[in-house]
C-alpha positions in Angstrom: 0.0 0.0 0.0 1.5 3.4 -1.0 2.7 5.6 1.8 -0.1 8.9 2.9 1.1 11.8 1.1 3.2 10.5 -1.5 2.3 10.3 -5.2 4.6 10.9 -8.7 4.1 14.4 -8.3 5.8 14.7 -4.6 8.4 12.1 -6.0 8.9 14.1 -8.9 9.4 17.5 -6.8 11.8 15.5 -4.3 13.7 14.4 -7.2 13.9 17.8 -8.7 14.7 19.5 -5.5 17.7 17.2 -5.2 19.0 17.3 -8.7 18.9 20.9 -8.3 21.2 20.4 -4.9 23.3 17.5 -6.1 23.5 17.4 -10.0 21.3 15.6 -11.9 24.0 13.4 -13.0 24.3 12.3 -9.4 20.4 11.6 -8.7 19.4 8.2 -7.7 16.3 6.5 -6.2 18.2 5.4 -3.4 18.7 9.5 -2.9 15.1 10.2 -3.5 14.4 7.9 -1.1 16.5 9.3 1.6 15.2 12.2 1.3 11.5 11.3 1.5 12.2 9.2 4.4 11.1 5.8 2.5 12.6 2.8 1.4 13.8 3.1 -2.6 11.5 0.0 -3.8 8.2 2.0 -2.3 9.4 4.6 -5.0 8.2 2.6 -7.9 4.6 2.8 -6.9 4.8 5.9 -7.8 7.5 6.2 -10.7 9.3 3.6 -12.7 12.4 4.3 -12.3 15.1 6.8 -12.1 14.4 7.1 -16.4 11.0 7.8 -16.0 11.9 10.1 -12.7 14.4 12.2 -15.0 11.2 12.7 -17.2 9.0 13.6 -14.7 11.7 16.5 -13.8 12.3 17.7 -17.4 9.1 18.1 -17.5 8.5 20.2 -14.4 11.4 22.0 -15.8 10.4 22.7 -19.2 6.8 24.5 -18.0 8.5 26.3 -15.1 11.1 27.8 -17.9 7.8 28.8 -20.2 5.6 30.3 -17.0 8.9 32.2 -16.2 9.5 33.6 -19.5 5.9 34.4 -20.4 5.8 35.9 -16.7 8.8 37.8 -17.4 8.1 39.8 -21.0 4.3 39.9 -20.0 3.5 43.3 -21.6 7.1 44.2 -23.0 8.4 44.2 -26.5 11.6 44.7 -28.3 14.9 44.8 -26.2 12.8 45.0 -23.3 11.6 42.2 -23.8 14.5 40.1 -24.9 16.3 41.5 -22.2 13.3 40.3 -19.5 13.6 37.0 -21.2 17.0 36.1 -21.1 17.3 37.4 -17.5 14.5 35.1 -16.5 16.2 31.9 -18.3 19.5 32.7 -16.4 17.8 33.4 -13.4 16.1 29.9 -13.9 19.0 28.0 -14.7 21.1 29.4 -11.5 18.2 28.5 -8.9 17.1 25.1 -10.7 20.1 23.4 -12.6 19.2 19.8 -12.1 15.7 20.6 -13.6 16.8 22.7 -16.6 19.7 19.9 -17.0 16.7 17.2 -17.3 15.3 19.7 -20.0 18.3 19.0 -22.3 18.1 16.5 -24.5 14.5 15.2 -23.6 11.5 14.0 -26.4 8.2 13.5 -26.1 7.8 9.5 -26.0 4.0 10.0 -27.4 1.1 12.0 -28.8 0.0 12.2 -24.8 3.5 13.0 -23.1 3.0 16.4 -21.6 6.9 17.1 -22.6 6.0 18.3 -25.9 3.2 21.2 -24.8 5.5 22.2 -21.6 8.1 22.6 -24.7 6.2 24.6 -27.1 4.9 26.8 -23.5 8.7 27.7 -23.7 9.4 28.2 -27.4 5.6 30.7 -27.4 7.4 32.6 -24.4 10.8 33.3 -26.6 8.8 33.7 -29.6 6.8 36.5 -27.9 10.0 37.7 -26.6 10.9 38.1 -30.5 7.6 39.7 -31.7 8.6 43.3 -31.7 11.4 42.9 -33.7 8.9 42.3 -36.9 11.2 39.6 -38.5 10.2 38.0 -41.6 8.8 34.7 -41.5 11.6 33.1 -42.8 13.6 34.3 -39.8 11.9 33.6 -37.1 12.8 30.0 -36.8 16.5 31.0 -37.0 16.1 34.1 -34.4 14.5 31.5 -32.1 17.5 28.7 -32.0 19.9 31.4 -32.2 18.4 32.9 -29.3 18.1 30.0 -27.5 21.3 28.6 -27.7 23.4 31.7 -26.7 20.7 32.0 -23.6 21.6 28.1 -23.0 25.0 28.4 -23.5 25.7 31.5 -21.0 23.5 30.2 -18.4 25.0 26.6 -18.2 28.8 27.5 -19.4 27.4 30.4 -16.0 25.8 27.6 -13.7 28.7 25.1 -14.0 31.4 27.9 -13.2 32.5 27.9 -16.6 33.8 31.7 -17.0 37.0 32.0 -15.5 38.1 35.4 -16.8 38.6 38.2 -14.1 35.2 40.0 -15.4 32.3 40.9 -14.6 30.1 37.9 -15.7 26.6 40.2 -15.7 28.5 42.8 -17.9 29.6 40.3 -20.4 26.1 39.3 -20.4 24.4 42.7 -20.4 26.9 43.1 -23.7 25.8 39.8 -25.1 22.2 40.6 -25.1 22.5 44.3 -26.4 24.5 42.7 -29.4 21.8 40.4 -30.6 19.1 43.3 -30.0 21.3 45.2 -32.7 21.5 42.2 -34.8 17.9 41.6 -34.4 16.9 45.2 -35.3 19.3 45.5 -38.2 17.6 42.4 -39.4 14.3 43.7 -39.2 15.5 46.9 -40.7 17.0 45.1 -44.0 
């Protein structure tokens, strides 16, 4: 009989909690376990395993990244608005990077897997975030990835300690952003 209290979705937030502490790479059942106060094999009443666990996370993670994006450019456009989105993916990624680490690399496994919408949540949010800019409809799809992946890029390369230079890491990322607003409005301009 499952223990009162526990269900996926308090497994799943136990899990994520701890991959954000520990490093996703480092999450286990056993770990989960601990820190529910149950025995690892009562776990699998509620999830299958530590695959389908790492799911459940990247899920969680993806629709928390598109809530705090949409949140974030609510009722801004242009810069504003790309700056307001890439500050609230950083912010994201420094407070939760075992969740945004399940994100990476994660499919749908069917039609019904709630992946895929939590997704597209985060893709609307930077597409919004891209709205003012007027691009033509052939470059919005490449605006979009090249957005995303310098926003991935800083705030992982950011999260795992990755810029060593003596500077200051929120002025190289101010500059960063300011450069692809320029790009994005000379692109919009041709």
């Amino acid at each position: 009989m499952p223990r009162a209290g526990l269900d996926a979705a308090v497994v799943t937030e136990a899990g994520a909690c701890l991959a954000d502490e520990i490093g996703l790479d480092r999450l286990s059942m056993i770990a989960v376990a601990d820190r529910l106060g149950v025995k690892a094999p009562s776990l699998y009443k509620h999830v299958d395993g530590l695959a389908a666990l790492t799911h459940r996370i990247a899920v969680l993670g993806a629709t928390e990244v598109g809530d705090t994006v949409r949140d974030a450019t609510q009722g801004r456009a242009g810069g504003e608005a790309l700056a307001a989105a890439a500050q609230a993916l950083r912010a994201y990624v420094s407070a939760h990077p075992g969740r945004y680490a399940a994100t990476t690399g994660a499919h749908a496994r069917d039609a019904d897997d709630p992946f895929a919408p939590a997704v597209e949540q985060t893709l609307t949010a930077l597409a919004a975030a891209l709205h003012g800019y007027r691009l033509a409809a052939d470059d919005r799809v490449p605006a979009l990835r090249m957005l995303r992946s310098i926003l991935h890029g800083f705030a992982t390369l950011e999260a795992a300690d990755g810029f060593q230079l003596n500077t200051d890491v929120d002025d190289s990322f101010a500059w960063a952003i300011e450069f692809i607003d320029r790009g994005l409005r000379a692109k919009r301009a041709a």
